[in-house]
C-alpha positions, 0 to 999 in steps of 0.5 A: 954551627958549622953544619948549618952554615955549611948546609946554608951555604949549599942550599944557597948554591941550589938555589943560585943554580935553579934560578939561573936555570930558569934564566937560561930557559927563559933566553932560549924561549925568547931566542926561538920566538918571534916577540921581539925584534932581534928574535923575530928577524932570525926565526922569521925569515931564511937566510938564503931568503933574498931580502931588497932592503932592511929599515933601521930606526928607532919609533920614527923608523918604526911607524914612519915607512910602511915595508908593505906598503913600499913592497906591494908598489915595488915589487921588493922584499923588505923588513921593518927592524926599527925598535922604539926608545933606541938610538943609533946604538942600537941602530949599529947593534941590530945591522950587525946583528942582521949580517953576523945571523947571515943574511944580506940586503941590497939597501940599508935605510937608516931612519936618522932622527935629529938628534943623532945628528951629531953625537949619541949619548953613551948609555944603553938604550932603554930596549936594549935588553931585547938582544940580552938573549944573544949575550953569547954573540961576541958583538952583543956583549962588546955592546953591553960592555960598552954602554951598560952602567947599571950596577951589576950589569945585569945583562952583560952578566947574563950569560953566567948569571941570568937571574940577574937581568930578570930580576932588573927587566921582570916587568919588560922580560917575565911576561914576555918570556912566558908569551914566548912559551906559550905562543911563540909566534906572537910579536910585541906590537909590530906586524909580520914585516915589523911595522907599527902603524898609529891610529889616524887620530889627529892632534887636538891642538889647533895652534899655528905655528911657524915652522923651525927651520935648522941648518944641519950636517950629519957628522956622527962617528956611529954613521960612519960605522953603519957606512962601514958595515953596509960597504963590508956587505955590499949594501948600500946605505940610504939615510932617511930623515922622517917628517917632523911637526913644524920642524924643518931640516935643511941638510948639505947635499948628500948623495943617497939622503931622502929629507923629508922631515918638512914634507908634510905641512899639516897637523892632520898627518901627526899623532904627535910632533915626532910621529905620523899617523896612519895618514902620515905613514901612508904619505911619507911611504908613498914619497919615500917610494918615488925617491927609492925608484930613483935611487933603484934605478942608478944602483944594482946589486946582485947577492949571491 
């Protein structure tokens, strides 16, 4: 009986190690690829590669402003880091990602959705998995660490104990990790300059509704910290309120703000009430140029 439990509990350990070596060769993959967006900036771009400005935002960030677009009318380099289904977390996450990988930008915009106003909830963001991969980075495990309430902790846990995350995230980090092999260069539903744009369709109902307008004030601590950050790297923070459908926000004067949640007025320019089209992105871009030659033109920086 011994032997069979002393040979059960070696077979056991066998398997624990194989399993989490496929874990291990699954990060790196996803590490040296381009599929998700934490990868994507460090194998995408040099670091010595002068980069103007940096977007930060969750789906609103994401396909609201177009990079290419502001850099085709600007003459500027830019890269579109917004995730979908992140919050301002995550936001924070991936700014010290950008800096602590070394690289550097005159202009942070943050694409601030209302309801990060004033408090975000303390609970990992549902793509927060994506940066699992760099679990060995002190600031990604602090982060995990902070937010993460899933027994097991599978991705705090990750880097002793891979199998975990992929056996919690197989239907998100699997496939994922087997494109990353097979094709590297591949990029989960964003362009070479992270953006995501949706169709020109229009929103089928035609109710008219009367705009909500709120009175608002921006008071989150996590703004605080990006200012923090931004002002360490001597970029400088630009906070951004994308267009909502009949949703109207009326903010305290505040220097470096671009509002334009109420800017665009008709449903034609909406795939639905918190995103734009292909028509809205390319309006809300083009508005949001206008206001950043403004801002270009009373700052200069200069990155060694």
């Amino acid at each position: 009986m011994k032997r069979f439990l002393l040979k059960l509990s070696l077979y056991g350990i066998v398997f624990l190690i194989l399993i989490n070596c496929i874990g291990w060769i699954g990060d790196a993959a996803l590490r040296r690829s381009s599929f998700f967006k934490p990868s994507f900036l460090v194998n995408s771009f040099q670091v010595d590669e002068k980069i103007d400005y940096l977007i930060l935002g969750s789906s609103r960030g994401l396909t609201t402003l177009n990079s290419i677009r502001i850099d085709e009318e600007l003459g500027l380099n830019g890269i579109n880091l917004s995730m979908d289904d992140t919050d301002l977390k995550t936001h924070t996450l991936m700014l010290k990602h950008f800096f602590n990988n070394g690289f550097k930008a005159d202009y942070c915009i943050l694409t601030l959705d209302n309801s990060n106003f004033e408090k975000t909830q303390l609970r990992l963001g549902d793509n927060d998995y994506r940066f699992s991969p760099f679990i060995q980075e002190n600031y990604v495990k602090e982060h995990f660490n902070t937010y993460e309430t899933i027994p097991l902790k599978p991705n705090s846990n990750s880097r002793l104990f891979p199998f975990i995350k992929y056996s919690y995230y197989n239907l998100q980090l699997v496939p994922a990790t087997i494109v990353s092999l097979l094709t590297p260069e591949k990029r989960h539903r964003f362009d070479e300059k992270g953006n995501f744009v949706y169709p020109g369709t229009k929103l089928t109902k035609h109710e008219k509704t009367k705009p909500i307008t709120k009175i608002a004030q921006i008071n989150n601590p996590l703004v605080d910290e990006i200012k923090k950050i931004c002002e360490k790297n001597n970029s400088k923070l630009i906070i951004y309120i994308a267009p909502y459908k009949d949703f109207v926000i009326e903010l305290d004067a505040s220097t470096n703000t671009i509002n334009h949640s109420g800017i665009l007025t008709t449903q034609n320019y909406f795939y639905d009430k918190l995103h734009v089209n292909s028509d809205g992105s390319e309006f809300a871009t083009l508005e949001f140029i206008k206001e950043l030659k403004n801002i270009q033109a009373t700052t200069k920086y200069n990155h060694n």
